[in-house]
Structures are given as structure tokens and as C-alpha cells.
C-alpha positions as CSV (number, residue, x, y, z in Angstrom):
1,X,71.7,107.8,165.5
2,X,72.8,105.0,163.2
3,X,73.8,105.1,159.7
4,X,70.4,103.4,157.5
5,X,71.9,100.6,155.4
6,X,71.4,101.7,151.0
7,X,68.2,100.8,149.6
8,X,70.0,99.4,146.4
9,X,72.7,97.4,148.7
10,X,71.7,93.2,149.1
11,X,69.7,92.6,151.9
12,X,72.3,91.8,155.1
13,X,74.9,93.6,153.8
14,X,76.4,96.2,156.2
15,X,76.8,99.4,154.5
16,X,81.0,99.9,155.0
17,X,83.6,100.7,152.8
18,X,83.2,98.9,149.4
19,X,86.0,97.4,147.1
20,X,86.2,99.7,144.2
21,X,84.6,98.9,140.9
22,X,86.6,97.8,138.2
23,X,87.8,100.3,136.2
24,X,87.3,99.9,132.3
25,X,90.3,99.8,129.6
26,X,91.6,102.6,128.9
27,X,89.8,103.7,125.2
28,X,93.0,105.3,123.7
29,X,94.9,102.0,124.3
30,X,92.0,99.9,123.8
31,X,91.9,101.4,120.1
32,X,93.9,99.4,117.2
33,X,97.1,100.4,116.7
34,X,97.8,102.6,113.6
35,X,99.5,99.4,111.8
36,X,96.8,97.3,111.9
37,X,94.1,97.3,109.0
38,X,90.3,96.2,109.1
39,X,91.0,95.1,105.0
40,X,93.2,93.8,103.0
41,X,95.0,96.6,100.6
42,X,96.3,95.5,97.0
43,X,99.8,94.9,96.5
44,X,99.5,97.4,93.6
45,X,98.8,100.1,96.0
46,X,101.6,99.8,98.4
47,X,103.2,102.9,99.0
48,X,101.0,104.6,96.5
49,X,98.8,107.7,97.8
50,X,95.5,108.5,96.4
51,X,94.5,111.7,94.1
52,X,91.4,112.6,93.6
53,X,89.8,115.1,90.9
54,X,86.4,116.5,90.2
55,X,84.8,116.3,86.6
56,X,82.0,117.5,84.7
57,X,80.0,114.2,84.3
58,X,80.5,114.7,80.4
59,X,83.6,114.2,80.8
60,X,84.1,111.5,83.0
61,X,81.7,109.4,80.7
62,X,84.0,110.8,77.8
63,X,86.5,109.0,79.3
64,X,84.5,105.7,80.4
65,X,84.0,105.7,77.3
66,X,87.8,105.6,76.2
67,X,88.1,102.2,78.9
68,X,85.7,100.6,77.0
69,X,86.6,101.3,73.3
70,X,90.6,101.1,74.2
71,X,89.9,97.9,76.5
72,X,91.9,100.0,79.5
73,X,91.1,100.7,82.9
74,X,90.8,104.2,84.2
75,X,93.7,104.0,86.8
76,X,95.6,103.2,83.1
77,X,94.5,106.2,81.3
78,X,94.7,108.9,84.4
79,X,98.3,107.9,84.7
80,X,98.8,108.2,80.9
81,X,97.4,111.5,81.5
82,X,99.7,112.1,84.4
83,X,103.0,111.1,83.1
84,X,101.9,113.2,79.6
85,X,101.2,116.6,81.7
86,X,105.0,116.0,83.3
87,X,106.4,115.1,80.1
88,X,105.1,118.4,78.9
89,X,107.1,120.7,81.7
90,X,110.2,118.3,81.4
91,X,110.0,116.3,84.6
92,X,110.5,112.5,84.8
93,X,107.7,110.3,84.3
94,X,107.2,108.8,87.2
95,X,103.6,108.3,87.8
């Protein structure tokens, strides 16, 4: 008995061994390397990490409302804040 040729193979084709497909990339080395970025990142936040706190929304407009009336940014007053709390247990100010 003889083999039936595919029903999904082209019409003449004899139904041997076939070349292999393609394989795909690799997706881990396909994948951007660590290095690169998607955006640009502000020269004053090079080597800088980020902090984050929580608030109780009185007080974050409290202090939206010290930017305003001292013409400040928050980043400004947060590390004002920062450097006072290490001035306070006798560590450098460094922030």
C-alpha cells in the first residue's frame, strides 16, 4: 500500500522528507539589552534612585501649597526635608 500524499501539501508535491522550518529568534536574546532605554532620562537624575512616600492628601496639598507660595518645586522641599531629618541625627547632608 502506498503512502496518500497530505491534504495541506501543494498539489504535485511528493510527500518526502521536508527542509525544516525556520526557527524564530530566540526571545531572551531578541529582548533589548539592559543598557538600552525606550526614553530619554534627565541629566539631573543620573545616578540618583527614586523614594517614594505615602501621604494623607492634606498633607500633600499642605505642601503643594508651600511650592506655590515659596515659588519651589517639590523635589526642592522633599530634599530640604531630607537633608533636615539627617542634620537632626548628625549625619552629612547629602541628599
Amino acid at each position: 500500500m502506498t503512502k496518500r500524499s497530505s491534504l495541506f501539501g501543494g498539489a504535485g508535491k511528493a510527500s518526502g522528507p521536508t527542509e525544516p522550518a525556520p526557527q524564530s529568534p530566540d526571545p531572551v536574546s531578541a529582548a533589548p539589552a539592559p543598557a538600552e532605554r525606550r526614553y530619554p532620562k534627565a541629566a539631573t537624575r543620573e545616578g540618583k534612585r527614586v523614594a517614594t512616600v505615602y501621604l494623607e492628601p492634606e498633607a500633600l496639598k499642605q505642601l503643594q501649597r508651600l511650592t506655590i507660595d515659596e515659588d519651589t518645586t517639590l523635589q526642592a522641599l522633599l530634599t530640604e526635608g531630607i537633608n533636615a531629618v539627617f542634620a537632626a541625627r548628625g549625619l552629612s547632608r547629602i541628599a
